[in-house]
N, C-alpha and C positions, 0 to 999 in steps of 0.2 A: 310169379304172380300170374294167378289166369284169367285169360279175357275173357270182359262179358259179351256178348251178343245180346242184342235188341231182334226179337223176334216176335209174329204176330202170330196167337193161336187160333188156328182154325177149326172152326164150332160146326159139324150136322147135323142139322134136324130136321124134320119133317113131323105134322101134326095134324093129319086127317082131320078134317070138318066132321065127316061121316062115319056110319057103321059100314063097313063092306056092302052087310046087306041091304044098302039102302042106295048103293052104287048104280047105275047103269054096267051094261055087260055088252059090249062091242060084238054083235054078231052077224055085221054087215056092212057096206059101204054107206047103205040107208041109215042106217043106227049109226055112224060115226057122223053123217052128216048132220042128222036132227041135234047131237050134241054141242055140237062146232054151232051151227047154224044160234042154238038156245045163247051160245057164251060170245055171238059178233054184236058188236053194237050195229043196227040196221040204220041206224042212219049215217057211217062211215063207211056201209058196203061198198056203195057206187063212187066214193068221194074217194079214200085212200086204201093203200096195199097192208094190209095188216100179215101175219106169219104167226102161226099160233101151233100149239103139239100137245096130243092128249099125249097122258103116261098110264099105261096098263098094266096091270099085273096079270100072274101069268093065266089064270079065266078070263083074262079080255076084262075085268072090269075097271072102269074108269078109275083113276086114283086121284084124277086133274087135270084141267088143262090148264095148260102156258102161255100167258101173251108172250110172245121173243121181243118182236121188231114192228114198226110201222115205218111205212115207207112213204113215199108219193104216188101220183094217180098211175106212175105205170112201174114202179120195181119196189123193193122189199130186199134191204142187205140182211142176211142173218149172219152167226157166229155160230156152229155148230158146239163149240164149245160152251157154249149159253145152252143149247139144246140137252146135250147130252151130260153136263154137270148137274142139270135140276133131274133129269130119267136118273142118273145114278143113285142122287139125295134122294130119293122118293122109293129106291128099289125096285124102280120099273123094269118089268123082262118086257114090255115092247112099247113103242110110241105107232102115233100116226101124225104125219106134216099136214099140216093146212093152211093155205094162203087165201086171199081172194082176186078175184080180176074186177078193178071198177067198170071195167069196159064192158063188163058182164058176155067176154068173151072165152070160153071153158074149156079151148086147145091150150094145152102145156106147151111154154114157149122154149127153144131151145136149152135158157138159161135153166128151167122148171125142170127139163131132163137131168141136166146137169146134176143142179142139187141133189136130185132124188138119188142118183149115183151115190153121189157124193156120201149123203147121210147114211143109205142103206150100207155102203162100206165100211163107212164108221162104225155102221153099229153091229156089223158082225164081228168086227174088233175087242167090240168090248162086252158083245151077248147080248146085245138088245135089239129087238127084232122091229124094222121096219115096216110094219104092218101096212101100209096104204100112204098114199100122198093125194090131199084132195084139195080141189080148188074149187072154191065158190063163186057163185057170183047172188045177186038178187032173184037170179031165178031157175034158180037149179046148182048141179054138180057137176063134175068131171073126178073119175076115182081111177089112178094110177093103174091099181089093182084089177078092179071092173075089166079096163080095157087092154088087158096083157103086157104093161108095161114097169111090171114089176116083177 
């Protein structure tokens, strides 16, 4: 007699809103901000640490962004594996991280370095290109990239 097994089948999809051409197309830190910036709730900028990642195809255009994680007024836990499970569903060749600071303070804090290690390594792993890490605040930016640190 053979055993059955009780197993869950695992379903992906992905179902663009959009035409490509009607996409935004990442050709800057400026252009990743105003996206980011359009998708924060502005009134939990200064209140709580939100973590969010566009997914881009390989033109840079937008395909979507991610809420991950919300945190409290000073951190933000993510799970990379949340990150980079929704980039694969989607067929993203690259993302860009973004968190914000309530403190509306835009130096990347040790832990901020870390991550970016962190994800960018991951995502050579698995082909997906870490394009930028950027931290907002209410008034203005900080972009990983911009400033050599990617």
């Amino acid at each position: 007699m053979e055993k059955q097994f009780k197993v869950s089948e695992i379903e992906i999809s992905y179902r663009p809103a959009y035409k490509l051409s009607e996409k935004p197309k990442v050709i800057s830190s400026d252009t990743a901000y105003g996206v980011f910036n359009q998708c924060w709730n502005a009134d939990k900028m200064q209140l709580l640490e939100e973590f969010k990642v566009m997914l881009l195809n390989r033109q840079n255009g937008v395909l979507g962004v991610l809420s991950v994680a919300q945190g409290g007024f000073s951190e933000v836990m993510i799970d990379p594996k949340v990150v980079f499970s929704a980039a694969l569903k989607a067929c993203a060749s690259g993302i860009i991280l973004a968190h914000n600071h309530p403190s509306a303070e835009l130096c990347p804090s040790e832990a901020d370095i870390r991550l970016t290690k962190k994800m960018t390594d991951g995502g050579t792993l698995l082909g997906i290109k870490v394009h930028d890490h950027i931290i907002l605040s209410a008034y203005g930016y900080y972009s990983f990239t911009d400033e050599g640190m990617m």
